[in-house]
C-alpha positions in Angstrom: 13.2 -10.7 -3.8 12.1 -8.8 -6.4 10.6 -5.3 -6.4 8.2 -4.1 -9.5 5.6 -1.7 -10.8 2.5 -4.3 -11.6 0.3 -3.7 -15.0 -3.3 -3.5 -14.5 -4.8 -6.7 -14.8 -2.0 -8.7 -15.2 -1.6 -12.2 -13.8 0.5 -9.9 -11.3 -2.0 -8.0 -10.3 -4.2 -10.7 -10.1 -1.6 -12.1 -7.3 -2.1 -8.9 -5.7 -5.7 -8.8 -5.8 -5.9 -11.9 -3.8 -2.9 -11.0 -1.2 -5.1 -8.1 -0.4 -8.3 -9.9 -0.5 -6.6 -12.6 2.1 -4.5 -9.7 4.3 -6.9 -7.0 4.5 -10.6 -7.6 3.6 -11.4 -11.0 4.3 -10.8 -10.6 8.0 -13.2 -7.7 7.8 -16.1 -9.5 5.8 -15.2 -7.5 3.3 -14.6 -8.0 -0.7 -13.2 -5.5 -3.6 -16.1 -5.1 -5.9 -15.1 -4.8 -10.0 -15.7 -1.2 -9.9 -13.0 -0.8 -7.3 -10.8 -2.7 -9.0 -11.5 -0.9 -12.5 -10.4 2.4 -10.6 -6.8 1.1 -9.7 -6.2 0.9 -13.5 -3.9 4.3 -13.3 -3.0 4.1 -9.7 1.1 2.7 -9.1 0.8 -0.7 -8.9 3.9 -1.9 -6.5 4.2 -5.5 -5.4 7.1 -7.8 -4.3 8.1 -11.5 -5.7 10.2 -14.3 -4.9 10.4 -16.9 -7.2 6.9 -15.8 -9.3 4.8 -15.9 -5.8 3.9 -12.3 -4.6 5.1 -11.7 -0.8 3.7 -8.1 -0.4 2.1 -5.2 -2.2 1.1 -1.5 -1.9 -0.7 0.9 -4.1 0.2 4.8 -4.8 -2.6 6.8 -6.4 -2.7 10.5 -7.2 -4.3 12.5 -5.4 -2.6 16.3 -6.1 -0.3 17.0 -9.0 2.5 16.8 -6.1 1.4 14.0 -3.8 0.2 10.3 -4.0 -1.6 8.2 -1.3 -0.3 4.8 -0.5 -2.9 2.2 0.0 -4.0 -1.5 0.0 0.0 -2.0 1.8 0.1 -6.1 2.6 2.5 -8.5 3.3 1.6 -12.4 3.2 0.7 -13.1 7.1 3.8 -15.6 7.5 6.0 -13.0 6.2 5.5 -9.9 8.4 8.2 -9.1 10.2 10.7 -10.1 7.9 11.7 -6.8 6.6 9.9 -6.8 3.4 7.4 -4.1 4.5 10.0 -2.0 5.2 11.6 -2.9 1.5 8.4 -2.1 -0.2 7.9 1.4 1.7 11.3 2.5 0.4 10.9 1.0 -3.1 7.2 2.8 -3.1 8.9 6.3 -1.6 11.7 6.3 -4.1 9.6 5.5 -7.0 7.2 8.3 -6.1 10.0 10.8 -5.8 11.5 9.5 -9.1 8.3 10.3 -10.5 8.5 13.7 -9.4 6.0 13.6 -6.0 6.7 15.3 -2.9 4.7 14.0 -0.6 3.0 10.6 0.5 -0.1 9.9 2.4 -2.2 7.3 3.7 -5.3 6.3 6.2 -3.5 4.0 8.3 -4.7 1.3 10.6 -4.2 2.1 13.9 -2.5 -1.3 14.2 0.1 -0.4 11.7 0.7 3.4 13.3 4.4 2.3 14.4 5.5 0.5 11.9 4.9 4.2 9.5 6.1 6.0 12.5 9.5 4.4 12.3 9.9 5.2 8.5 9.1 9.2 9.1 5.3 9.3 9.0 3.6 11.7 10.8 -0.1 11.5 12.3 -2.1 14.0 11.0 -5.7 15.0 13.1 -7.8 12.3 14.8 -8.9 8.8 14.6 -11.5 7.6 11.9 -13.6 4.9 11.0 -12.1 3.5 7.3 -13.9 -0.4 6.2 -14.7 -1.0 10.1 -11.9 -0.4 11.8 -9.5 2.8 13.4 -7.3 4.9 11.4 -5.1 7.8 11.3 -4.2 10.3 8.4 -0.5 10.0 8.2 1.7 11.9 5.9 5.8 12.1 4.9 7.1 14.8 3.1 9.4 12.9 0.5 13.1 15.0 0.1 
């Protein structure tokens, strides 16, 4: 497996555009409009690959000149549990603290809660409504 930073637009981002399309809004009714995808053009684009074919993607985006927010996190449904989640979280953490963050956060799906719980994330306030469905502000300070 192969960890990477994705170009914009790419025929590897296109790969990730449709693993998150298939993971995480199609079950919802849901679709990425162009806009939304115009505004990931400077976000970290992280994805995993085995042989060409993605298995599993995040996003980091800015939002203070000391922390990012990870977002958009998938992993091909007949590859969960295999570790690779875990494999892009720590590719995703060390590459924002070789960029010189200090901190990551993320709206996670109350589903997902103990999978970040187990790599350091911390719940922060109370449950939301994000694209239909219950999340948590979660947060890690990155050391």
């Amino acid at each position: 497996m192969a960890l990477m930073q994705i170009e914009h637009g790419s025929t590897r981002y296109q790969q990730m555009v449709q693993l998150r399309e298939e993971i995480l809004r199609r079950p919802l009714g849901l679709s990425f409009t162009p806009e939304q995808l115009e505004a990931e053009k400077d976000d970290i684009l992280i994805g995993a690959f085995d042989e060409g074919k993605i298995l599993g993607c995040c996003i980091l985006t800015e939002v203070a000149p000391d922390t990012v927010k990870l977002r958009q996190m998938a992993v091909s449904n007949k590859l969960q549990h295999m570790g690779i989640g875990y494999t892009i979280m720590q590719f995703a953490e060390n590459l924002a603290r070789d960029k010189g963050y200090r901190k990551i956060t993320m709206n996670a799906r109350n589903t997902a809660l103990g999978f970040y719980k187990k790599l350091g994330y911390k719940v922060v306030g109370d449950e939301f409504i994000e694209v239909t469905v219950p999340h948590h502000r979660m947060e890690k300070n990155l050391r």
